[in-house]
N, C-alpha and C positions, 0 to 999 in steps of 0.2 A: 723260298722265302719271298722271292720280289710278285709271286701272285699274289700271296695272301694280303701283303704291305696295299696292292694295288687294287686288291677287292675292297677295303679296308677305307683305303682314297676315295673308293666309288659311295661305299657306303655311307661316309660323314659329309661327301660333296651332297649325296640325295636329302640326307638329313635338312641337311641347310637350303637348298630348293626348297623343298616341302615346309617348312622354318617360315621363310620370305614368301609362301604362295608363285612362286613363279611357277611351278606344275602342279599337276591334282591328283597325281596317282604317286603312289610308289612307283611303279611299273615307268612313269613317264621321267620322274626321277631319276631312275637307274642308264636309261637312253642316255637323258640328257647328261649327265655325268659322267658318261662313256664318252660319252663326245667332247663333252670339255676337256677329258685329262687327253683323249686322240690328240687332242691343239694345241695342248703346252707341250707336250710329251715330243711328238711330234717336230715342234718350233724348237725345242729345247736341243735335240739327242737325234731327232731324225730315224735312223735306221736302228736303234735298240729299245724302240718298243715293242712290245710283248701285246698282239692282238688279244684279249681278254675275249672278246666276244665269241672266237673258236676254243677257246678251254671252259666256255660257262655251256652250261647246263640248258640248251636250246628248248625255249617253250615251245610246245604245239599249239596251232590254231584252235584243234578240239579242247582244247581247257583254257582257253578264252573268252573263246565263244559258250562252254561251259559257267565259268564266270561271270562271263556278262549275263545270262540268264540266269543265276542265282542271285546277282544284284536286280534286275528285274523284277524277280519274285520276291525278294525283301523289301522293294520300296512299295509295290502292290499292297505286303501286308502291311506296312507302314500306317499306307496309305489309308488303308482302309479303315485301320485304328486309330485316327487321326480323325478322319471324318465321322468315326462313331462316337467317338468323346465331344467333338466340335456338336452333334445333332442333342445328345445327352445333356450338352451346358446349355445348349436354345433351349430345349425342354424347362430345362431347371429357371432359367430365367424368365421363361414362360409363367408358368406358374409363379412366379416369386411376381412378378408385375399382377398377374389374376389378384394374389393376392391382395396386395398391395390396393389394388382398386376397389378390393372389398373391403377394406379396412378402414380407406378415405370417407367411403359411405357412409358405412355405421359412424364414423366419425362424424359425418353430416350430422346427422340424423340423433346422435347422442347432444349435442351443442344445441339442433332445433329444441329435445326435449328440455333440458338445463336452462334454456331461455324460457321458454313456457313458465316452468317450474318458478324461477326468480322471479318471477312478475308475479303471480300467486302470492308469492310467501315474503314479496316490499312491505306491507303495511307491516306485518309480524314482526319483521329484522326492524324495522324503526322503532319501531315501540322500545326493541329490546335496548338497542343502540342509544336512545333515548336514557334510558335506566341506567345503562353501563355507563357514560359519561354524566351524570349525575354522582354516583357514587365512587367514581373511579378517584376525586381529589381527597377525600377522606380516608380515603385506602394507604396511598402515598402519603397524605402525610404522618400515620402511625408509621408506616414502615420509615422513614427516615428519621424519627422520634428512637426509634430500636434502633434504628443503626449507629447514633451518635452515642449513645447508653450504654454500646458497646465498646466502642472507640475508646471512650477514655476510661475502661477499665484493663483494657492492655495496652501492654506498653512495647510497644514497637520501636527497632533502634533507629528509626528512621522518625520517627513522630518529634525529636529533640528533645526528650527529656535529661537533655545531658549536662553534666555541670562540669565547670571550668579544669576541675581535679580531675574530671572520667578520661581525658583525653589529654596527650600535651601538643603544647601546639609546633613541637618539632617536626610533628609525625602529619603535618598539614604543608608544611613549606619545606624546601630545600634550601640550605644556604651554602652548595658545593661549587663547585667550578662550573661555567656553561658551557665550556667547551666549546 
């Protein structure tokens, strides 16, 4: 029972390293947590700790260095997927400015036309502008002619046609306590 308790120690002491960034691996976790409980254990009890590191399960060098070369080769392909999407977005933003600069142009070039074009067609537009405020106060004042013609054939409860009986005037003031 006191290994398990004591793997158990190791493993929520690494947790909490790894937690606070004080280590980077699990691996250097597990070290470092052997060591810490060596030092209370140790400081506490003396001669009834239980070396854990001859009953664990002894890594070899060749699946380390195994390890290490499969993280090698995954940061490579990472890598390399990383770089290809980064060339991918310069492309795209490439293009996207191309475009962009061909558009400012025509832009030019539609606003040169549009100017041209207004200068041509001044004498025309006045003319008409001329005619439209001419007739524009004859316009307006029939339509506000209709619109009063209409006003007082309805009767809106807002217009006051109300007489003194329609309403009592309780229902206007309060005469209760102010409180």
């Amino acid at each position: 029972m006191g290994y398990i308790e004591d793997i158990r120690k190791i493993n929520a002491l690494a947790k909490e390293l790894l937690l606070h960034n004080i280590v980077q691996s699990q691996d250097e976790a597990v070290v470092k947590a052997r060591e810490m409980l060596v030092k209370k254990d140790s400081a506490s009890s003396g001669s009834d700790y239980i070396d854990l590191s001859k009953n664990a399960i002894p890594q070899q060098e060749g699946e380390k260095t195994e390890r290490r070369e499969e993280w090698k080769d995954a940061m490579a392909k990472n890598n390399e997927y990383i770089i290809a999407e980064l060339r991918k977005c310069k492309s795209d933003i490439d293009s996207f400015a191309n475009q962009l600069s061909a558009l400012r142009s025509e832009l030019v070039q539609v606003r040169a036309r549009a100017a041209q074009l207004s200068k041509k067609e001044e004498p025309v537009q006045n003319v008409q502008d001329i005619q439209r405020i001419r007739s524009a106060p004859t316009e307006t004042a029939t339509t506000t002619a209709t619109t009063e013609e209409k006003r007082d054939y309805v009767n809106h409860p807002r217009s006051g046609n109300y007489k003194p009986n329609d309403v009592a005037i309780e229902k206007f003031f309060y005469y209760g306590n102010k409180r």
